[in-house]
Chimera marker file (.cmm) of the C-alpha trace (Angstrom):
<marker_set name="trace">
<marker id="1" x="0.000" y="0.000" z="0.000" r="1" g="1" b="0" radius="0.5"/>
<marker id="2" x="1.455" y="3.285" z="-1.508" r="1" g="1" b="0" radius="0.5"/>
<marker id="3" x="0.947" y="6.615" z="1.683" r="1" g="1" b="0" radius="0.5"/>
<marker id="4" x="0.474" y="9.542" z="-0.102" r="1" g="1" b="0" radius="0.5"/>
<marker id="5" x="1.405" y="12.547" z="1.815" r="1" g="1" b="0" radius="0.5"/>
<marker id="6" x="-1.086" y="15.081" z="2.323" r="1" g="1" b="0" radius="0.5"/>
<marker id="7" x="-0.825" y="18.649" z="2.717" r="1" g="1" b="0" radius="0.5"/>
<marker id="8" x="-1.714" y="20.007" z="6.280" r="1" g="1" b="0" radius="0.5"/>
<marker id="9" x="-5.066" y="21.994" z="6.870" r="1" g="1" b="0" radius="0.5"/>
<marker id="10" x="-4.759" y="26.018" z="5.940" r="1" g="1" b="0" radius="0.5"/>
<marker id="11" x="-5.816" y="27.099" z="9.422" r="1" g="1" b="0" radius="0.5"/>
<marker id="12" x="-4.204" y="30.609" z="9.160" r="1" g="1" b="0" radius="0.5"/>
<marker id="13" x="-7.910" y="32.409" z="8.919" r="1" g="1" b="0" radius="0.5"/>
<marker id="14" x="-9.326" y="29.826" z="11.935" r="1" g="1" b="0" radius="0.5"/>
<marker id="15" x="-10.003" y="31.274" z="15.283" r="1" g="1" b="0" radius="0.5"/>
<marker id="16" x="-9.353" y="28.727" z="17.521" r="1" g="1" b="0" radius="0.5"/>
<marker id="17" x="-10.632" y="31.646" z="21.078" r="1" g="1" b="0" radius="0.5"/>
<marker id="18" x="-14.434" y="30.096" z="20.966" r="1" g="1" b="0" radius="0.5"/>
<marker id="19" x="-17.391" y="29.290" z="18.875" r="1" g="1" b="0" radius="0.5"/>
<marker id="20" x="-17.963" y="30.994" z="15.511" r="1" g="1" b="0" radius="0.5"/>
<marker id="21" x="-21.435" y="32.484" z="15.151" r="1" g="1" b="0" radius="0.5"/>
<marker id="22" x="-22.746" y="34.582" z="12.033" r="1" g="1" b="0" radius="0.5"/>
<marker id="23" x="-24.607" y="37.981" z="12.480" r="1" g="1" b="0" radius="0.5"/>
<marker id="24" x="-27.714" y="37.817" z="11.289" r="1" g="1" b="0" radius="0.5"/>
<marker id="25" x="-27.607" y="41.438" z="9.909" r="1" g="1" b="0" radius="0.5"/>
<marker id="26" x="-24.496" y="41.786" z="8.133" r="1" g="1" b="0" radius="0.5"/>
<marker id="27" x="-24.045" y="37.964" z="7.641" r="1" g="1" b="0" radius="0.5"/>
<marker id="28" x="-20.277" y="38.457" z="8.962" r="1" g="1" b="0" radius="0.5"/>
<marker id="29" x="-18.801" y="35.585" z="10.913" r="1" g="1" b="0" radius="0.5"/>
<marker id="30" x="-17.952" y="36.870" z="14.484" r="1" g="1" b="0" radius="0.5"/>
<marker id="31" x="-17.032" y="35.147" z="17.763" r="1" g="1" b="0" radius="0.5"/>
<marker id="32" x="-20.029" y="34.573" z="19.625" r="1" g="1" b="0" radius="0.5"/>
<marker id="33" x="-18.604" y="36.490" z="22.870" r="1" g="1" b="0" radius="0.5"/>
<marker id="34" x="-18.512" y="39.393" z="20.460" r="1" g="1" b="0" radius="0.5"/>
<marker id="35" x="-22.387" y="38.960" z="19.208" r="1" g="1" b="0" radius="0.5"/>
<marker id="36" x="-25.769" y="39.708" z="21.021" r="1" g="1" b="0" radius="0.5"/>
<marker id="37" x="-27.891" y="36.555" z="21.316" r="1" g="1" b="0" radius="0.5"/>
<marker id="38" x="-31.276" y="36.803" z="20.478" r="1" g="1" b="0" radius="0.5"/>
<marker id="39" x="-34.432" y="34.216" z="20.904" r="1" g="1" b="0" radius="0.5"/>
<marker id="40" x="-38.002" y="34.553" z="19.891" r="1" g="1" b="0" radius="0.5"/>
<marker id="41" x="-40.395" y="34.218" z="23.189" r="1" g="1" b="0" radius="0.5"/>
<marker id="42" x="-44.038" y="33.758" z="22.301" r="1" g="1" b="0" radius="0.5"/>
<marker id="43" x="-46.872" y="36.329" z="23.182" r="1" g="1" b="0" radius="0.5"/>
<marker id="44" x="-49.447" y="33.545" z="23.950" r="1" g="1" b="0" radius="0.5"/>
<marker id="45" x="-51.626" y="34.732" z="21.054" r="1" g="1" b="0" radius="0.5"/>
<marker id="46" x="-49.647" y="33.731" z="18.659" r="1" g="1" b="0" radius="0.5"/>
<marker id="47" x="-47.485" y="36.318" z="18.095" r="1" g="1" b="0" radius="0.5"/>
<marker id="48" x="-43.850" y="36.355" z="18.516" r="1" g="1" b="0" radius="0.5"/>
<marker id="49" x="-41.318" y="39.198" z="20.227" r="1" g="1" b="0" radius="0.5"/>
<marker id="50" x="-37.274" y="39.168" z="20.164" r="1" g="1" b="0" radius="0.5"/>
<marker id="51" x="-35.597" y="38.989" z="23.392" r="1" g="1" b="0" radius="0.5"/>
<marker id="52" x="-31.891" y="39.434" z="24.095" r="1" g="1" b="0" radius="0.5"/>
<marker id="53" x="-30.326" y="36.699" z="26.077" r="1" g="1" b="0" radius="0.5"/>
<marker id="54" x="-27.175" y="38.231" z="27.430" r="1" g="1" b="0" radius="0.5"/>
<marker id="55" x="-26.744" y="34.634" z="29.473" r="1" g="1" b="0" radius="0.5"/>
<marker id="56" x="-26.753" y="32.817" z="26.955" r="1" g="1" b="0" radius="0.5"/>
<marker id="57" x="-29.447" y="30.316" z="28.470" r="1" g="1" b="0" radius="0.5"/>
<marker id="58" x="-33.038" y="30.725" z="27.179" r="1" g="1" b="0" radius="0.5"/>
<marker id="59" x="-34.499" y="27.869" z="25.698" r="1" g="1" b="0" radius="0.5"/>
<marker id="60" x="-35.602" y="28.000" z="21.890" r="1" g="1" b="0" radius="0.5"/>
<marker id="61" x="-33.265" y="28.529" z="18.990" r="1" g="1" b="0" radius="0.5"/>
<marker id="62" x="-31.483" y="31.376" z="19.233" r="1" g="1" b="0" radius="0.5"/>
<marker id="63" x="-29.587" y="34.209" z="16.340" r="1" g="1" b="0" radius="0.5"/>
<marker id="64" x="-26.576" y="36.154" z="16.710" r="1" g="1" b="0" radius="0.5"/>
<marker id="65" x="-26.719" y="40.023" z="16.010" r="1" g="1" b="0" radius="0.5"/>
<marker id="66" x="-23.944" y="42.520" z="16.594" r="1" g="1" b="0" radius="0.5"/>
<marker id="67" x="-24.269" y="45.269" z="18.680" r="1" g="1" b="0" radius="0.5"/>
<marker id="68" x="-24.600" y="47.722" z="16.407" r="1" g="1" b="0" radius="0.5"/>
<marker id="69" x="-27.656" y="49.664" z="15.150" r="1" g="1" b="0" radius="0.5"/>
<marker id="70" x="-27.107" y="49.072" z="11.516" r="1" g="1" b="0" radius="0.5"/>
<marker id="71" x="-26.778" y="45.443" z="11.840" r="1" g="1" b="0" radius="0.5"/>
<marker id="72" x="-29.957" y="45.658" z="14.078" r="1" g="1" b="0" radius="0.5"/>
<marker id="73" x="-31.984" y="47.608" z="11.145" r="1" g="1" b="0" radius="0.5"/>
<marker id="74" x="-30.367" y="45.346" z="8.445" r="1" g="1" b="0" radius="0.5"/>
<marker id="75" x="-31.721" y="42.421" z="9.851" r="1" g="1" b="0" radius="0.5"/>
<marker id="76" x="-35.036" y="44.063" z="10.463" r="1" g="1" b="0" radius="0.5"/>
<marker id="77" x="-35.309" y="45.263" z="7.088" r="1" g="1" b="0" radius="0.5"/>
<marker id="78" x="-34.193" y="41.651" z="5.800" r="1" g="1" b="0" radius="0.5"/>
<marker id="79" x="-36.788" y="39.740" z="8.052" r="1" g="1" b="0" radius="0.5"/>
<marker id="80" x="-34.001" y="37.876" z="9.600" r="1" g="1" b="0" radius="0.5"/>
<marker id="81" x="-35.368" y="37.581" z="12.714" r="1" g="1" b="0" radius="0.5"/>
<marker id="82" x="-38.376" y="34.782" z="11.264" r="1" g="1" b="0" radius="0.5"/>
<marker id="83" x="-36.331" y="32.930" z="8.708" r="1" g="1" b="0" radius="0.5"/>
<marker id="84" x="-33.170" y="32.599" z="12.064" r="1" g="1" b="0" radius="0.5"/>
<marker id="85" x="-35.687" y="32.118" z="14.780" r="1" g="1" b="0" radius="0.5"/>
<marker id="86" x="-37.814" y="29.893" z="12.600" r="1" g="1" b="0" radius="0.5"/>
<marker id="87" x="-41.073" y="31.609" z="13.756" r="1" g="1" b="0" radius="0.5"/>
<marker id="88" x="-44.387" y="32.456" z="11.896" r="1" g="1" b="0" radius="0.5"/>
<marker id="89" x="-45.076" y="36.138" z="11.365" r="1" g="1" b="0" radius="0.5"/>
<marker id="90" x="-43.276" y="38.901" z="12.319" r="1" g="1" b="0" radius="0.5"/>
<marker id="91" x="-41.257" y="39.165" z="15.632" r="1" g="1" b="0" radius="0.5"/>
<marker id="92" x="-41.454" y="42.106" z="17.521" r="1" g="1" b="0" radius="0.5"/>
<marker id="93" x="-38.276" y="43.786" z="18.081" r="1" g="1" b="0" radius="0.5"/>
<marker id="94" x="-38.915" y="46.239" z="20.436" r="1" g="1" b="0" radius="0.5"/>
<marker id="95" x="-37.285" y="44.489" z="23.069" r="1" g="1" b="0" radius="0.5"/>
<marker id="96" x="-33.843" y="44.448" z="21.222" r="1" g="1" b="0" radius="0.5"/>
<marker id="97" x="-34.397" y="48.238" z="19.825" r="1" g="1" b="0" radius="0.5"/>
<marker id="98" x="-34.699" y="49.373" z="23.825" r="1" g="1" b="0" radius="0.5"/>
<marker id="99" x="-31.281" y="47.267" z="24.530" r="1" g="1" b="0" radius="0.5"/>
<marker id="100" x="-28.480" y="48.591" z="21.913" r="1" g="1" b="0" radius="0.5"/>
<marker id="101" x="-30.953" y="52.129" z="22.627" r="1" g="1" b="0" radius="0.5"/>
<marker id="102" x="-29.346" y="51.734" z="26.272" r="1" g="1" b="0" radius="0.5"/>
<marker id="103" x="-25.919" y="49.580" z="25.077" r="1" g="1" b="0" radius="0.5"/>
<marker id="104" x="-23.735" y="52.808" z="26.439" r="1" g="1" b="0" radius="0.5"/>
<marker id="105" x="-24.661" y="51.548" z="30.427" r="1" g="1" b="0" radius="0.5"/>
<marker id="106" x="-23.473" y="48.173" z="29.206" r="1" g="1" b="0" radius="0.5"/>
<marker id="107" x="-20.122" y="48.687" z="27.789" r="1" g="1" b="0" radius="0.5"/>
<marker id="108" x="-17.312" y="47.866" z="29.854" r="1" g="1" b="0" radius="0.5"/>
<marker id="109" x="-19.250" y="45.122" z="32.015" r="1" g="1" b="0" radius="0.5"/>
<marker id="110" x="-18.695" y="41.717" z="31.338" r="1" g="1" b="0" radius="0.5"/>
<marker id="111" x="-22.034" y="39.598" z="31.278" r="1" g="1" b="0" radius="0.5"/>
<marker id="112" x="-20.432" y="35.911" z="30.962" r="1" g="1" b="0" radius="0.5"/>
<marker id="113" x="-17.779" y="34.434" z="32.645" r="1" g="1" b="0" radius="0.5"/>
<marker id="114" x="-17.230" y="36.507" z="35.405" r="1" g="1" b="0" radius="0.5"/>
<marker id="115" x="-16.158" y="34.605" z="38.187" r="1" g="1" b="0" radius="0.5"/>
<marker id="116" x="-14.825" y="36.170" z="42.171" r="1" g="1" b="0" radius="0.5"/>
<marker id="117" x="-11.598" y="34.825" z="42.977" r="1" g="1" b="0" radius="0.5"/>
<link id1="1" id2="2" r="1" g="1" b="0" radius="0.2"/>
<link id1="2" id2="3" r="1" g="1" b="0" radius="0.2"/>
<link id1="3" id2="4" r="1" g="1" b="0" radius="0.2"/>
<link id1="4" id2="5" r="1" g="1" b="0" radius="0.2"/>
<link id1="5" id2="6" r="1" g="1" b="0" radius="0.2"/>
<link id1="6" id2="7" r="1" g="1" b="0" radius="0.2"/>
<link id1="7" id2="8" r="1" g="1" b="0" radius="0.2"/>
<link id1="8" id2="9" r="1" g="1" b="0" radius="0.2"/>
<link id1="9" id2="10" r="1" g="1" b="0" radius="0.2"/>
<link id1="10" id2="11" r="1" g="1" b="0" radius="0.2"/>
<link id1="11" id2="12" r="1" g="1" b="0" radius="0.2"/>
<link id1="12" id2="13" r="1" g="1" b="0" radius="0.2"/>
<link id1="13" id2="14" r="1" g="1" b="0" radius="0.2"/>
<link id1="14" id2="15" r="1" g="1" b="0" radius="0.2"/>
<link id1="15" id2="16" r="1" g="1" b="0" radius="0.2"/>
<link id1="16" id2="17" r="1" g="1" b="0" radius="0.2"/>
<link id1="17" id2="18" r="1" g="1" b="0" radius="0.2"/>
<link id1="18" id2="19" r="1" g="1" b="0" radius="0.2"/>
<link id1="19" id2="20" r="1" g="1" b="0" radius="0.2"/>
<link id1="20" id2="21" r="1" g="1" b="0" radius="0.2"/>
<link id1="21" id2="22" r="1" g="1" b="0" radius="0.2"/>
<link id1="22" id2="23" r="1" g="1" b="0" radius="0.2"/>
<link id1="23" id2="24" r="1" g="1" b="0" radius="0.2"/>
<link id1="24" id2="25" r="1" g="1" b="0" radius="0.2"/>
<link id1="25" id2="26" r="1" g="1" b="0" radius="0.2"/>
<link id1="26" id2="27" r="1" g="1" b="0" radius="0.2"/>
<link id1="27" id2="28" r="1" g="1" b="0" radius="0.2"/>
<link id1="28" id2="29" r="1" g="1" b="0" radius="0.2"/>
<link id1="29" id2="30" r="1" g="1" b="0" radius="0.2"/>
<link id1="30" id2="31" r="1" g="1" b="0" radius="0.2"/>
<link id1="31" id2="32" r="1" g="1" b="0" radius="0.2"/>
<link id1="32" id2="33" r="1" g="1" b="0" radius="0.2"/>
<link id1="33" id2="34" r="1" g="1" b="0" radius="0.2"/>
<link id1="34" id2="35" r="1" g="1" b="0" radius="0.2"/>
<link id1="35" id2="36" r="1" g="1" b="0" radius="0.2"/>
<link id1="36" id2="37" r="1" g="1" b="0" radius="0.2"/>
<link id1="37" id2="38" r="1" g="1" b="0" radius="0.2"/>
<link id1="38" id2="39" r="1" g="1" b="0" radius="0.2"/>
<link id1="39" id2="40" r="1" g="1" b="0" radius="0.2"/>
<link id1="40" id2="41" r="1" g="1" b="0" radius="0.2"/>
<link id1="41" id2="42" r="1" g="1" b="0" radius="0.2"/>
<link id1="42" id2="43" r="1" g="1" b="0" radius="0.2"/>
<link id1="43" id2="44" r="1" g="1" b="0" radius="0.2"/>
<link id1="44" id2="45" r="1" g="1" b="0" radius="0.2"/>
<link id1="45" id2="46" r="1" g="1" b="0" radius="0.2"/>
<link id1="46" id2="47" r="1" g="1" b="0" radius="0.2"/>
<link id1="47" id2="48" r="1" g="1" b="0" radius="0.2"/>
<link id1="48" id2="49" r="1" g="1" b="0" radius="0.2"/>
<link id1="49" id2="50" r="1" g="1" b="0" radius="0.2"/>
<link id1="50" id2="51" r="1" g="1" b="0" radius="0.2"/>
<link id1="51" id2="52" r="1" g="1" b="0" radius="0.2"/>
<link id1="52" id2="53" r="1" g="1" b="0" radius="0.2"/>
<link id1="53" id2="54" r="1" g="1" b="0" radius="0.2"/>
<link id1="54" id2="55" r="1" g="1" b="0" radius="0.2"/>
<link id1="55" id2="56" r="1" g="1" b="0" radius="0.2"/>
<link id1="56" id2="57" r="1" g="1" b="0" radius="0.2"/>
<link id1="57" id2="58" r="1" g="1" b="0" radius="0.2"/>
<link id1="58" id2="59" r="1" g="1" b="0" radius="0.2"/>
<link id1="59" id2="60" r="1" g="1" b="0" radius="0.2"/>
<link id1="60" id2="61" r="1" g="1" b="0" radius="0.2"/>
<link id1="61" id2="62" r="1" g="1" b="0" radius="0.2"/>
<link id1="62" id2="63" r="1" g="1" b="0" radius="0.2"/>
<link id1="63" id2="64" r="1" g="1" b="0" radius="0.2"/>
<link id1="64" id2="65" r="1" g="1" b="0" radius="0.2"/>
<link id1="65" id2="66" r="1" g="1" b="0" radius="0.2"/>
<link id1="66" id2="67" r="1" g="1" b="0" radius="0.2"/>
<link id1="67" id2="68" r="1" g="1" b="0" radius="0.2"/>
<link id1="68" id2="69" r="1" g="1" b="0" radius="0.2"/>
<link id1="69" id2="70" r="1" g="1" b="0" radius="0.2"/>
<link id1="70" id2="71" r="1" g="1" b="0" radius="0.2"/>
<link id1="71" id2="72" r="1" g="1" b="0" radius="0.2"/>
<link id1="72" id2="73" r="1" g="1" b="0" radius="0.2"/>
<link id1="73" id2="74" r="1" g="1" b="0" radius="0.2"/>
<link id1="74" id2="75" r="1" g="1" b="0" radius="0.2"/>
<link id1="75" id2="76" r="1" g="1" b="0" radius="0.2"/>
<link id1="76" id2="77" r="1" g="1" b="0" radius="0.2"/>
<link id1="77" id2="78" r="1" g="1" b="0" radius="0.2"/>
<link id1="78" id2="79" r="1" g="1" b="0" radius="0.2"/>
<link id1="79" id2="80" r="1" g="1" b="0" radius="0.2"/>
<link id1="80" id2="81" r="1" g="1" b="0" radius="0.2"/>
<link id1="81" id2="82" r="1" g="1" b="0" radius="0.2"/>
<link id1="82" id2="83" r="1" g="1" b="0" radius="0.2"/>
<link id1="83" id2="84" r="1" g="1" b="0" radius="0.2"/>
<link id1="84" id2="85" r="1" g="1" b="0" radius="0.2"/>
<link id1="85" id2="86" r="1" g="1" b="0" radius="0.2"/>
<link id1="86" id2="87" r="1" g="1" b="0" radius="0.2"/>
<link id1="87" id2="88" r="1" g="1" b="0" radius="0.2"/>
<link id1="88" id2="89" r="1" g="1" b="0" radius="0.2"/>
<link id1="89" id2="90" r="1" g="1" b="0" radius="0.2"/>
<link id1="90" id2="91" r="1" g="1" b="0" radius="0.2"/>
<link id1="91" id2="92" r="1" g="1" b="0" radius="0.2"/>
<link id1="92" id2="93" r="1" g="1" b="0" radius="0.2"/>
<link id1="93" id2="94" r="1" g="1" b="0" radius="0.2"/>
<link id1="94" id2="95" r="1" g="1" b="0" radius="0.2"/>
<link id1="95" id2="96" r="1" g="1" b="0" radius="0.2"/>
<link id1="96" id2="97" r="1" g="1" b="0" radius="0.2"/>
<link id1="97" id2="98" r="1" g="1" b="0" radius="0.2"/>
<link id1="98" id2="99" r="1" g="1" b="0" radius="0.2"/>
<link id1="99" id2="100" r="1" g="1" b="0" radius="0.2"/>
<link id1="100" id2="101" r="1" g="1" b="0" radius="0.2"/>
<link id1="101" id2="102" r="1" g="1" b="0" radius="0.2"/>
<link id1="102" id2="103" r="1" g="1" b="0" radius="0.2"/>
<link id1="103" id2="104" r="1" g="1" b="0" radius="0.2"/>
<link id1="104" id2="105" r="1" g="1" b="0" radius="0.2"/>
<link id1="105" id2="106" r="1" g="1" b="0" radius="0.2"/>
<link id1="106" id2="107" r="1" g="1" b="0" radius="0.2"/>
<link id1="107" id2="108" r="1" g="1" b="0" radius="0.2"/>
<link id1="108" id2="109" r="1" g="1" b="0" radius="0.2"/>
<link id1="109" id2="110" r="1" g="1" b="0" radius="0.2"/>
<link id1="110" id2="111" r="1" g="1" b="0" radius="0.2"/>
<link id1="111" id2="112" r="1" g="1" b="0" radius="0.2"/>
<link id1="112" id2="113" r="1" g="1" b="0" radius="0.2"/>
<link id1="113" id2="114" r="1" g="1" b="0" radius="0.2"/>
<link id1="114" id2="115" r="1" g="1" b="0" radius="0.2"/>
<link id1="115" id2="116" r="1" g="1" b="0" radius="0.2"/>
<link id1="116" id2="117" r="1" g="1" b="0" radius="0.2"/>
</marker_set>
């Protein structure tokens, strides 16, 4: 039996820090510490609102989002929030709006992780 030898793996552009997630307004791929996770919660009525989940632990399926206001508004404008959260209708996203509206209190605090010696 003839070994051939293979070339090793390009992994110059691989982040090896933590999971990969894509925004789901600019379609960039991002580390998911650096994205905003976002899940669908139901209304009870049928109708479906975005929540951010800064833990990281609500149940249902979840989409990442940076940040940013543009992403938000791209992914608004795209309907990204039904085709990611696989939901019916259109999600509300007040919820997220009010959050990156108040994102200035939040920088510089670390949500995950955080740990007292």
């Amino acid at each position: 039996m003839i070994q051939r030898e293979t070339p090793a793996p390009d992994n110059r552009h691989r982040r090896t820090e933590g999971p990969v997630r894509t925004c789901i307004g600019c379609r960039k791929r991002e580390l998911a510490v650096d994205l905003l996770r976002v899940v669908a919660v139901s209304n009870g009525n049928g109708e479906w609102a975005v929540t951010v989940d800064p833990a990281g632990n609500l149940p249902r399926r979840g989409a990442w989002l940076h940040p940013d206001d543009r992403c938000l508004q791209a992914a608004i404008r795209r309907r990204a929030f039904t085709r990611a959260l696989r939901v019916t209708g259109s999600p509300d996203p007040t919820a997220v709006v009010e959050y990156l509206s108040s994102a200035p209190a939040h920088e510089g605090q670390v949500a995950k992780n955080m740990s007292t010696p």
